[in-house]
N, C-alpha and C positions, 0 to 999 in steps of 0.2 A: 159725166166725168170731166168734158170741158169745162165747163161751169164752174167747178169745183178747183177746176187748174187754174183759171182768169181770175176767180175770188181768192188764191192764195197769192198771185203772183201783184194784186192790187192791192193787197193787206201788206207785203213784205216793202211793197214801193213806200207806201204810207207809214210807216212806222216812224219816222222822227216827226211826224206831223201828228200821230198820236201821244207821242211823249209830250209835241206843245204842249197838246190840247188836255191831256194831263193836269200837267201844271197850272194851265188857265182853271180847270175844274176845282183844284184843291185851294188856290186863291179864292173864285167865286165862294167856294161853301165855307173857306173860315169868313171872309166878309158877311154873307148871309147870317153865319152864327154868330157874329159880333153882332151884326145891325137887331137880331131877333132879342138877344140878352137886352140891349140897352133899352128895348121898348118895353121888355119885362118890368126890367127896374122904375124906365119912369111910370109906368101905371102903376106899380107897386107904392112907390113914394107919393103918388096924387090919391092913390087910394090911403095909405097910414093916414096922408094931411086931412084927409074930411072925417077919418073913424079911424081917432088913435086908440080905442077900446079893442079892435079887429087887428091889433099890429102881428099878435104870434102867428094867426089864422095867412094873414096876405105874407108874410115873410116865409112862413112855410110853404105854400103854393108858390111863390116865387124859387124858392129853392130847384121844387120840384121840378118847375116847367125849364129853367136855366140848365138843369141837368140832362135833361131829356133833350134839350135843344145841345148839347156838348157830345150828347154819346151821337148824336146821327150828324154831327159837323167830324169826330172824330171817326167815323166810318166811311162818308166820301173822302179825308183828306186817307183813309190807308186802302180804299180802292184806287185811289187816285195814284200813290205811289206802288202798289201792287202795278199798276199800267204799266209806270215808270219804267221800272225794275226787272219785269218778267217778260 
């Protein structure tokens, strides 16, 4: 039961230093999800330039992986303010 009383009473001291680290969190993962799109894209454009026959095929897989890279950038920044907040 101590234990349990020293773990809440060093979670309650820490709480603006989690809201930082929060924010640092939801900064880092839209940065990450910007930096991961842009590399998408230019592979996507260095692949159309060598096999402009492949365009719909590599534009759709781009689509795809862009997407997929938004929905888990759009999940840490709402655990991130879920911290925030609650």
């Amino acid at each position: 039961m101590e234990l349990l009383a020293i773990l809440l009473q060093v979670a309650t001291d820490l709480t603006p230093l989690a809201k930082m680290a929060a924010g640092l969190g939801a900064s880092i993962s839209v940065i990450g999800a910007s930096m991961g799109i842009s590399q998408i894209g230019r592979a996507a454009l260095e692949s159309i330039a060598r096999q402009p026959e492949a365009t719909s095929d590599i534009r759709s897989s781009m689509i795809v992986s862009a997407a997929l890279i938004e929905g888990v950038a759009f999940f840490a920044i709402v655990v991130c303010l879920l911290i925030v907040f609650i």
